[in-house]
Every structure is written in structure tokens, then in C-alpha cells.
N, C-alpha and C positions, 0 to 999 in steps of 0.2 A: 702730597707732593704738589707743590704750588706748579700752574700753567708756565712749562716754557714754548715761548713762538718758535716755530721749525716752518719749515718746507718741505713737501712729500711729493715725491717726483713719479711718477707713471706706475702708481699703486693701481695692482689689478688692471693694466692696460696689455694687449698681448705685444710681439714686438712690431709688427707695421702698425696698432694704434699708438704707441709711443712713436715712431718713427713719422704719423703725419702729422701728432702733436706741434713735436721738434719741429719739424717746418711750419708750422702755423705759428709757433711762438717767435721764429724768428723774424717776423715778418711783422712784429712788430716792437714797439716802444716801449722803453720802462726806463722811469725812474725812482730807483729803490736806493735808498741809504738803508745800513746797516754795520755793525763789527759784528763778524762771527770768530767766537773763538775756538769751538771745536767741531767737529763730522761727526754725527752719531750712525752707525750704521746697524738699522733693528731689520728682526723678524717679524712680522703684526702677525698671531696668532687666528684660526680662526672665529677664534671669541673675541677679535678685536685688541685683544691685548699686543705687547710688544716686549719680545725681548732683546736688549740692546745685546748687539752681537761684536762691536768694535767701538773705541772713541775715540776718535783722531783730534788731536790737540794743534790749534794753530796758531801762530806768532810768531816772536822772535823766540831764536834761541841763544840761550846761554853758551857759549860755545868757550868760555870758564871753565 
């Protein structure tokens, strides 16, 4: 399966180290370009694997 780029948000963080994260990142700058077209929402195993547990598709829709 060829490498797709993702983002992995507060893996293994409890919830006050996500929570000072979140305020540390806000506090600063970014400029990111990107199109994302869908949300994969996985379970990382703890042999590091992932099983995707949802995939939320974004864009427009056909309302056709």
C-alpha cells in the first residue's frame, strides 16, 4: 500500500496533555495548504498497526 500523508492528533496524549497541547498550538502560526478529501478515523493497535474504524468522505455533494 503506497504512503498516504495524514495528521495524527493527540496519539497517546492523556486528556490535560492534549488539552495544553491545544493551547500551545494555538498560539501559534501556520501556513499549510492542502485538499483533503476524506477523515479516516482508525484504531492504532498495540503492535502499531491501524484499523480504520470509519471514513468520512468530503466535498461536494451531488444532491441529484
Amino acid at each position: 500500500m503506497p504512503y498516504q500523508p495524514h495528521v495524527t492528533v493527540a496519539q497517546g496524549l492523556s486528556q490535560l496533555q492534549a488539552e495544553q497541547l491545544l493551547i500551545e498550538l494555538q498560539n501559534e502560526t501556520y501556513d499549510l495548504t492542502a485538499t483533503i478529501t476524506e477523515v479516516a478515523i482508525e484504531h492504532i493497535l498495540e503492535n502499531g498497526d491501524s484499523v480504520v474504524l470509519a471514513t468520512i468522505g468530503l466535498g461536494e455533494r451531488d444532491e441529484n
